[in-house]
C-alpha positions in Angstrom: 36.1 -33.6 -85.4 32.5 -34.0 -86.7 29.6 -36.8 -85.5 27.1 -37.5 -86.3 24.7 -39.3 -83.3 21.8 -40.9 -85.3 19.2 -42.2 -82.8 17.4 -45.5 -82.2 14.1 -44.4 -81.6 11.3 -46.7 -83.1 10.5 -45.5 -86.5 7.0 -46.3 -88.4 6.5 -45.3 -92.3 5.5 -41.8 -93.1 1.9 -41.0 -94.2 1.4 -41.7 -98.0 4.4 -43.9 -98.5 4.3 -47.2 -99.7 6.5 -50.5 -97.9 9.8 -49.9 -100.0 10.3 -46.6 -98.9 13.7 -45.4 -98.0 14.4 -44.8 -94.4 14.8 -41.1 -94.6 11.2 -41.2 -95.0 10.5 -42.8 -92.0 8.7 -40.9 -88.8 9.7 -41.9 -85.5 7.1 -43.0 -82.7 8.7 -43.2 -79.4 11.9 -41.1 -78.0 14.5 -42.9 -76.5 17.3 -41.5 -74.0 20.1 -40.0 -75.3 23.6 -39.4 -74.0 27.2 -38.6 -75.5 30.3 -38.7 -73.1 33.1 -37.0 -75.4 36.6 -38.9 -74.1 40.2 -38.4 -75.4 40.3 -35.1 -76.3 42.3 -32.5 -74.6 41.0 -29.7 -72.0 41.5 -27.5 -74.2 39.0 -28.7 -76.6 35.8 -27.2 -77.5 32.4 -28.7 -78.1 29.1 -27.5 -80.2 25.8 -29.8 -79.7 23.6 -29.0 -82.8 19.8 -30.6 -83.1 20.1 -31.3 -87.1 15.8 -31.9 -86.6 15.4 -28.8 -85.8 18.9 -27.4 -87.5 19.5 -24.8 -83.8 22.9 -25.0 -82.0 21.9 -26.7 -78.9 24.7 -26.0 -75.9 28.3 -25.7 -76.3 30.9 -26.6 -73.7 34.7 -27.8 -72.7 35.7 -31.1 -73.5 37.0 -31.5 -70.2 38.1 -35.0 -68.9 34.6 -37.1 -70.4 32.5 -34.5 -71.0 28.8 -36.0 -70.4 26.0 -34.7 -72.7 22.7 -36.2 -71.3 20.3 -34.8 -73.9 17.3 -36.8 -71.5 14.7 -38.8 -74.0 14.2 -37.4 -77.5 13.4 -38.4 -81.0 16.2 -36.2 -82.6 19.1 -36.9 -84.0 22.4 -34.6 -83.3 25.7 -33.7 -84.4 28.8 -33.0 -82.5 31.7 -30.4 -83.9 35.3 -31.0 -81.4 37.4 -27.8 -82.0 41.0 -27.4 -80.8 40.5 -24.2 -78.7 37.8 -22.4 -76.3 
């Protein structure tokens, strides 16, 4: 399984861009906390935390009984690969 955890941080409009630009062009202002809790997948399970701002494999760990990823406050946004073994 794959996800993608897009943020909610406040976003303003990037330097030299006019109103109608399109939201991947957007620069965010304030971080907001962050946290995943991964639930219904086996103990067996795998997990990879990757920053996609910064493209770096973040922490990986066991998908044990709801798994809690407290990433603290941040701007980023992240992605999540489940695998079926350690």
């Amino acid at each position: 399984m794959i996800a993608f955890i897009k943020n909610t941080a406040e976003y303003k409009l990037g330097p030299g861009y006019g109103h109608g630009v399109n939201e991947l062009h957007r620069q965010r202002t304030q971080e907001s906390r962050l946290a995943v809790t991964l639930r219904g997948f086996a103990g067996t399970c795998g997990y990879a935390l990757y920053d996609v701002d910064e493209r770096r494999l973040m922490r990986e760990g066991a998908c044990d009984e709801g798994a809690a990823i407290d990433l603290g406050a941040t701007c980023h946004d992240y992605a999540v690969v489940v695998t079926p073994g350690r």
